[in-house]
C-alpha positions, -999 to 999 in steps of 0.1 A, spaced: -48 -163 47 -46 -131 28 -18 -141 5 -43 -172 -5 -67 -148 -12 -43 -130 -33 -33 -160 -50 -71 -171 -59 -84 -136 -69 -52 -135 -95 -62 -168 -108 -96 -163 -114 -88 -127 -130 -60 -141 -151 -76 -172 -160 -48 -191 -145 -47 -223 -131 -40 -219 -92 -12 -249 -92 5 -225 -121 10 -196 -97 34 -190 -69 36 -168 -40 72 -155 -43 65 -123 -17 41 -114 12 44 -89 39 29 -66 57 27 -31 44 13 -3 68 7 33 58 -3 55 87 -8 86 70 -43 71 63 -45 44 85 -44 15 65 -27 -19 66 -23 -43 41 -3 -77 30 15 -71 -3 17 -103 -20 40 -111 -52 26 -140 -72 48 -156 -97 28 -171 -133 50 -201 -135 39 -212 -171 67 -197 -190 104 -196 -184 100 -151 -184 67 -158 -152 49 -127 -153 46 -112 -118 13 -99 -104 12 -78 -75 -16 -66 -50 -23 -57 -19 -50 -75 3 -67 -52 31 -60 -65 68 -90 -46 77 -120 -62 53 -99 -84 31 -105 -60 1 -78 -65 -26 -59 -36 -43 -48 -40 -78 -32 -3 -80 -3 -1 -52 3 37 -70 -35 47 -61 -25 35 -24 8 56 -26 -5 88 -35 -32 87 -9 -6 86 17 13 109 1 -13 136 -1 -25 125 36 13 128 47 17 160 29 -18 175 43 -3 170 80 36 181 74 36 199 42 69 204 31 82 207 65 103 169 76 80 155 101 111 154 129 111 190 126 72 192 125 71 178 158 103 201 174 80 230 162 49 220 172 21 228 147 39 257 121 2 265 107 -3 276 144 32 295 144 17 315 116 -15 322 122 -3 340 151 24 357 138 -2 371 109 -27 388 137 
């Protein structure tokens, strides 16, 4: 369902006939920093012998499609960073929260 979605958003933004495209990857992408879950579909312009690929990302939650995968990325990124910093998240949780650790030390 959402890689059909994908398929029909890329042809009407690309002005593509439908039967001219080609799903040639879908799966399910979660990010849990920010809670989000979407199907990234790869669709394949089948016109020319090169087929230019077009990939988005189609929101399991309200179908919404993402053009910008990067945009996506860095918002987990910066929600992954926000929670661990620098600190590798397997060591996070032998520590326990370190932003406690230090605020107590500092009193």
């Amino acid at each position: 369902m959402e890689a059909q979605k994908a398929l029909l958003y890329i042809s009407e933004r690309e002005h593509i006939p439908i039967e001219s495209l080609l799903i040639i990857n879908d799966f399910e992408r979660g990010y849990p920093f920010t809670g989000r879950s979407f199907r990234a579909v790869t669709i394949l312009d089948i016109r020319t012998e090169d087929g230019q690929e077009f990939n988005v990302l189609v929101d399991l939650a309200d179908g919404h499609i993402e053009e910008d995968v990067n945009v996506v990325e860095a918002t987990e990124k910066a929600a992954y960073e926000a929670k661990f910093g620098k600190i590798h998240p397997t060591l996070f949780s032998r520590l326990g929260d370190p932003h406690a650790i230090y605020n107590a030390s500092s009193r």
